[in-house]
C-alpha positions as CSV (number, residue, x, y, z in Angstrom):
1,X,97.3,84.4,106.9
2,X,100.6,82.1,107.3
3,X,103.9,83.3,108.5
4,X,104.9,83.3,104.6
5,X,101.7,85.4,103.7
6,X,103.2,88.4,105.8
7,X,106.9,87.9,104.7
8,X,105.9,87.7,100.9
9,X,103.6,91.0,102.3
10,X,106.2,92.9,103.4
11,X,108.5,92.1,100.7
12,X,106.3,93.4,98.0
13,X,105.9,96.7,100.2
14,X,109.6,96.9,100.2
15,X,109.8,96.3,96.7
16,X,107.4,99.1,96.1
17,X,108.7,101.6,98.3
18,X,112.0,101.1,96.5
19,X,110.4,101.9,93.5
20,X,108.7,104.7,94.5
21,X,111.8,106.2,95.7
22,X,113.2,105.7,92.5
23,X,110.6,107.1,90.9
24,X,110.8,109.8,93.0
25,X,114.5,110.6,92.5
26,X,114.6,110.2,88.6
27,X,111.6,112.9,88.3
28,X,113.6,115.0,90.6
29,X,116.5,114.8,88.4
30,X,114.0,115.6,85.6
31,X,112.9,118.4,86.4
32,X,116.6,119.7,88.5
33,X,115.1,119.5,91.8
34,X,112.4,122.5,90.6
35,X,109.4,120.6,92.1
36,X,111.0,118.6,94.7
37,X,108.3,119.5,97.6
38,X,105.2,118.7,95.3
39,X,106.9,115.5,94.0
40,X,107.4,114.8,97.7
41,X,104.2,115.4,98.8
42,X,102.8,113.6,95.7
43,X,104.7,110.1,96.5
44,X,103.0,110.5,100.2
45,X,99.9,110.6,99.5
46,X,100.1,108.0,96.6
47,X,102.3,105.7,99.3
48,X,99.2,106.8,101.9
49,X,96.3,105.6,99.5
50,X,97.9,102.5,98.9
51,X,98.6,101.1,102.8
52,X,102.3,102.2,102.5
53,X,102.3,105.4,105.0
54,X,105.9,105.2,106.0
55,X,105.1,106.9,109.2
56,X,102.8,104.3,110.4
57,X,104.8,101.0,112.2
58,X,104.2,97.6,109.9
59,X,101.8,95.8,110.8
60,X,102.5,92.2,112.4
Protein backbone atom coordinates (compact mmCIF):
# COMPACT_ATOMS: atom_id res chain seq x y z
CA UNK A 1 0.00 0.00 0.00
CA UNK A 2 1.50 3.49 -1.34
CA UNK A 3 1.83 6.62 0.69
CA UNK A 4 -1.47 7.78 -1.37
CA UNK A 5 -3.29 4.45 -0.42
CA UNK A 6 -3.20 5.50 3.41
CA UNK A 7 -3.96 9.27 2.78
CA UNK A 8 -7.01 8.49 0.46
CA UNK A 9 -7.55 5.83 3.70
CA UNK A 10 -7.67 8.12 6.18
CA UNK A 11 -9.56 10.65 4.42
CA UNK A 12 -12.56 8.44 3.80
CA UNK A 13 -12.34 7.55 7.66
CA UNK A 14 -12.58 11.17 8.26
CA UNK A 15 -15.23 11.64 5.93
CA UNK A 16 -17.16 8.96 7.62
CA UNK A 17 -16.64 9.92 11.06
CA UNK A 18 -18.05 13.31 10.06
CA UNK A 19 -20.93 11.77 8.91
CA UNK A 20 -21.55 9.77 11.68
CA UNK A 21 -21.43 12.56 13.89
CA UNK A 22 -23.87 14.20 11.89
CA UNK A 23 -25.89 11.53 11.97
CA UNK A 24 -25.60 11.30 15.38
CA UNK A 25 -26.58 14.91 16.18
CA UNK A 26 -29.62 15.24 13.77
CA UNK A 27 -31.27 11.98 15.57
CA UNK A 28 -30.49 13.70 18.73
CA UNK A 29 -32.31 16.71 17.75
CA UNK A 30 -35.04 14.21 16.66
CA UNK A 31 -35.77 12.78 19.29
CA UNK A 32 -34.81 16.22 21.85
CA UNK A 33 -31.85 14.60 23.30
CA UNK A 34 -34.46 11.67 24.89
CA UNK A 35 -32.11 8.82 23.73
CA UNK A 36 -28.90 10.52 23.69
CA UNK A 37 -26.89 7.63 25.64
CA UNK A 38 -28.34 4.76 23.39
CA UNK A 39 -27.76 6.82 20.26
CA UNK A 40 -24.22 7.27 21.62
CA UNK A 41 -23.57 3.96 22.35
CA UNK A 42 -25.23 2.91 19.07
CA UNK A 43 -22.68 5.13 16.81
CA UNK A 44 -19.74 3.25 18.92
CA UNK A 45 -20.29 0.20 18.29
CA UNK A 46 -21.35 0.78 14.58
CA UNK A 47 -17.86 3.04 14.30
CA UNK A 48 -16.22 -0.27 16.26
CA UNK A 49 -17.52 -2.85 13.68
CA UNK A 50 -16.43 -0.92 10.97
CA UNK A 51 -12.45 -0.24 11.94
CA UNK A 52 -13.34 3.34 13.05
CA UNK A 53 -12.95 2.90 17.11
CA UNK A 54 -12.09 6.45 17.88
CA UNK A 55 -10.24 5.29 20.95
CA UNK A 56 -7.78 3.26 19.14
CA UNK A 57 -4.51 5.45 17.54
CA UNK A 58 -4.65 5.34 13.43
CA UNK A 59 -2.86 3.11 12.11
CA UNK A 60 0.42 4.15 10.02
Amino acid sequence: MGIFDRFKNRQAQGKARDMSDAAERKVNEKTGNKYESQVDDAQQRMERELGMDRDRPDQP
